[in-house]
matplotlib code that plots the C-alpha trace (Angstrom):
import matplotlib.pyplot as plt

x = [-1.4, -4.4, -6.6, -4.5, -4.7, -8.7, -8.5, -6.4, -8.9, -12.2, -10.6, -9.9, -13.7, -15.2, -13.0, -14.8, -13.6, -11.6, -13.5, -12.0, -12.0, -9.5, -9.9, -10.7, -8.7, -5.4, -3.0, -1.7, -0.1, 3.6, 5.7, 8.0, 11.5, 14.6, 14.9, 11.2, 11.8, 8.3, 9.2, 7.2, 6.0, 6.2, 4.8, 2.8, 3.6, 5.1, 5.8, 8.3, 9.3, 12.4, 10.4, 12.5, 11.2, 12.5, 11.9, 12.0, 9.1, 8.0, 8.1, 10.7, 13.9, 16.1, 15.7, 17.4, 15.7, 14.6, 16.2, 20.0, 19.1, 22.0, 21.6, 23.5, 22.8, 19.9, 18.9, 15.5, 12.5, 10.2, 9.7, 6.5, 6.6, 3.0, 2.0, 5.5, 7.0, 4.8, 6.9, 10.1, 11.5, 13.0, 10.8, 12.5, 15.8, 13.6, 12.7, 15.9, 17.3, 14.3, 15.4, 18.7, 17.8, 15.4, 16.7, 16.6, 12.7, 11.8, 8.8, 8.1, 4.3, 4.3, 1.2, 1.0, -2.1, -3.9, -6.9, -6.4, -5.7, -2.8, -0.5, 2.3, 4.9, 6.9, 6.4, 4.0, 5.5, 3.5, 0.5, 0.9, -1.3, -1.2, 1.1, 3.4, 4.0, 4.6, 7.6, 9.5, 9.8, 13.4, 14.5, 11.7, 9.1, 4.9, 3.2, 0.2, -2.0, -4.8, -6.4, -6.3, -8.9, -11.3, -13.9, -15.8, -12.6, -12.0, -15.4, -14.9, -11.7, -12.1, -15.8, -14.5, -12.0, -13.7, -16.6, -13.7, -12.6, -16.0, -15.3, -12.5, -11.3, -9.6, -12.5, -15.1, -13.2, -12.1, -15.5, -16.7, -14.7, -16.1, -19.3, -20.0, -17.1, -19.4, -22.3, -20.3, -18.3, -21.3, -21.0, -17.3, -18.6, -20.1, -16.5, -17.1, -18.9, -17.2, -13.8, -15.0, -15.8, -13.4, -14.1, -12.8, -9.5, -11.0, -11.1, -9.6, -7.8, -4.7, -3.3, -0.9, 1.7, 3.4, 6.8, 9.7, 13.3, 14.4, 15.9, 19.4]
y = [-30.9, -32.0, -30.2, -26.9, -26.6, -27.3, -24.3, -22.2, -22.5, -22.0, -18.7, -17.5, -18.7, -17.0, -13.5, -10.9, -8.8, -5.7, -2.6, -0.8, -0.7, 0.5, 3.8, 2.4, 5.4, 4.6, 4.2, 0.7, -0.1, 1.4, -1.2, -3.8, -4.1, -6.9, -6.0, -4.5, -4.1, -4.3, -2.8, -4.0, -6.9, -9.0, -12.8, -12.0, -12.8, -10.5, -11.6, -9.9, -8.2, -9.0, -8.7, -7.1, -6.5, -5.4, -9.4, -12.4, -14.1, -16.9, -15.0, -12.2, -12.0, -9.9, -9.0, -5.5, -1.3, 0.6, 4.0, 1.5, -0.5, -3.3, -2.4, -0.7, 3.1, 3.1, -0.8, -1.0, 0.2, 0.0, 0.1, -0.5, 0.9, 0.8, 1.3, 1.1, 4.7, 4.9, 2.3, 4.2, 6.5, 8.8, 8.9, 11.6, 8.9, 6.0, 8.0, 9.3, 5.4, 4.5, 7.8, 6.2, 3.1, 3.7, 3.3, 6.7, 6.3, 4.1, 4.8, 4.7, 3.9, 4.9, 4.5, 6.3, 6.6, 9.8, 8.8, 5.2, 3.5, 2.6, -0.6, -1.6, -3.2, -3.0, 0.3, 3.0, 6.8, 8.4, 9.7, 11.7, 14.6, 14.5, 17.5, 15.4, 13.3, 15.7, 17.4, 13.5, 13.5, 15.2, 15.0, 12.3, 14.2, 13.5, 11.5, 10.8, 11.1, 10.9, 8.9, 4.9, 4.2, 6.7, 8.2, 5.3, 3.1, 6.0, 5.4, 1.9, 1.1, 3.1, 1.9, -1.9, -0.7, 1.4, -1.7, -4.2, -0.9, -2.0, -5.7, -7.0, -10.3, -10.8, -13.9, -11.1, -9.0, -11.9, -12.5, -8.9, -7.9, -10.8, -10.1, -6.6, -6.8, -8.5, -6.4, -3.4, -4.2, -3.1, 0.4, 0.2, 0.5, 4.5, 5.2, 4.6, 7.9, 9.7, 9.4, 11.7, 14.6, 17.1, 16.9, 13.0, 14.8, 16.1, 12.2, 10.4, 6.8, 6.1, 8.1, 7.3, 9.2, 8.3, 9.1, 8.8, 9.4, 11.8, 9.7, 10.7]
z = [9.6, 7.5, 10.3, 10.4, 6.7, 6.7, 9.8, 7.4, 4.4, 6.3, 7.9, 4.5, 3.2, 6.5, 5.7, 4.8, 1.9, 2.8, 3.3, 0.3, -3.8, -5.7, -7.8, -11.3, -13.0, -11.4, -14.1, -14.1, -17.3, -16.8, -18.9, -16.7, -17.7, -17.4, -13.5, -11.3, -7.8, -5.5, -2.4, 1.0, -0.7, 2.5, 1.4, -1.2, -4.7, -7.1, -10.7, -12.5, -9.6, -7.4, -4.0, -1.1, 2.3, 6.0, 7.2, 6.0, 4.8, 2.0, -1.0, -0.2, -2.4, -0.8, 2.9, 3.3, 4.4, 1.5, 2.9, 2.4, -1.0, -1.9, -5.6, -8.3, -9.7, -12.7, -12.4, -12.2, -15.3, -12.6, -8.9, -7.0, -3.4, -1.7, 1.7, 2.6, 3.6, 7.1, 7.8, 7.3, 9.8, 6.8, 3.8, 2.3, 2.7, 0.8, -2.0, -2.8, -2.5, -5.1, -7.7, -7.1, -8.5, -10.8, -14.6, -16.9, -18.2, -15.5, -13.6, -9.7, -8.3, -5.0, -2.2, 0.8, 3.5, 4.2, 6.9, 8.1, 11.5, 12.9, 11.7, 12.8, 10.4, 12.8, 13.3, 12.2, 11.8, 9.2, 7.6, 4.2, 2.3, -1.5, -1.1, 1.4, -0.9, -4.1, -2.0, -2.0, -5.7, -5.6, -9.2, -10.3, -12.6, -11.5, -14.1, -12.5, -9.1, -7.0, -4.6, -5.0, -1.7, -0.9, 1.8, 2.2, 2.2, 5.4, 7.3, 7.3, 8.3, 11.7, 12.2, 12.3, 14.4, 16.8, 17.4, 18.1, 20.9, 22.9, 22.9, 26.0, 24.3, 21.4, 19.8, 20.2, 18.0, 15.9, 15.4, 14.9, 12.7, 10.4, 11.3, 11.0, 7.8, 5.8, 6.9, 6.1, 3.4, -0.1, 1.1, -0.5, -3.7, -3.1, -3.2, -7.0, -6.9, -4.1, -5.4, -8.5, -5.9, -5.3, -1.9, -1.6, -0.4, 2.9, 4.5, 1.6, 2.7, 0.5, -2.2, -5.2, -7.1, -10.6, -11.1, -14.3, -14.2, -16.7, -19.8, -19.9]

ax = plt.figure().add_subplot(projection="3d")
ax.plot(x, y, z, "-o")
ax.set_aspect("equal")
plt.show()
């Protein structure tokens, strides 16, 4: 045991950082209530938020498919759902469950790719535009958008993924993606300046939508 966690904590020390930053101007302050659902949140942590996920893993709350959620009608003051509905074989299903739940004033962040490889969780069935998304928002009212990961964030991803193509065993991509990750991964930070282009839609990587429930 003492040896597997040492293994554990050098991998994480040898990881290179991911290949993407964050859009600075995403809104991120939406105010959490008595009951936050994070939708997807597989074992990460999510304070505040009751954590449900397709499968079980440490850290998950409630096991269960977002397009059937077990809860009550007008529960939760806010819902996070990122990088989730690629996974689901009916968005337009999932979004309705989340307006569903979602309390009167409550607000829904939801993340979606654009131009990114393919992953598996267990399955992967979609890709969305900006306007893809706008069409799920049903009766929910648009708060905010844009993109949250941008061009660069793009070029990356596939670059890392299209060197580990040339290599036949699975330690040479191991090791090249660490290698060439951490060789790669400064340019991230031009998506500072890219994402302020209006062309940043023509390859952009993940993009976000805000939306509130009408207050009754």
């Amino acid at each position: 045991m003492p040896a597997q966690g040492f293994l554990h904590r050098l991998r994480r020390l040898l990881e290179p950082p991911r290949p993407l930053i964050h859009n600075p101007r995403e809104p991120r302050d939406a105010p959490l209530g008595r009951w936050n659902l994070y939708v997807g949140g597989a074992g990460a942590r999510t304070p505040g938020y009751i954590n449900l996920d397709l499968l079980h893993a440490p850290g998950v709350d409630v096991v269960a498919d977002v397009e059937q959620l077990p809860f009550p009608d007008n529960l939760f003051q806010r819902i996070e759902c990122d990088a989730v509905l690629e996974h689901v074989r009916h968005p337009e299903r999932a979004m309705r469950e989340i307006e569903r739940v979602l309390a009167p004033g409550g607000c829904a962040h939801v993340v979606v790719p654009f131009c990114h490889p393919l992953h598996e969780y267990p399955k992967d069935y979609h890709r969305f535009t900006p306007d893809a998304l706008r069409l799920l928002a049903g009766g929910l009212r648009i708060s905010a958008e844009g993109w949250r990961t941008g061009p660069t964030a793009t070029m990356l991803v596939i670059v890392l993924e299209w060197i580990k193509l040339l290599l036949p065993w699975r330690a040479w991509r191991v090791l090249a993606h660490g290698v060439f990750g951490w060789l790669l991964f400064p340019l991230r930070y031009l998506d500072l300046i890219l994402l302020r282009s209006p062309y940043a839609a023509r390859i952009g990587n993940h993009y976000y939508v805000w939306f509130e429930k009408a207050q009754r």
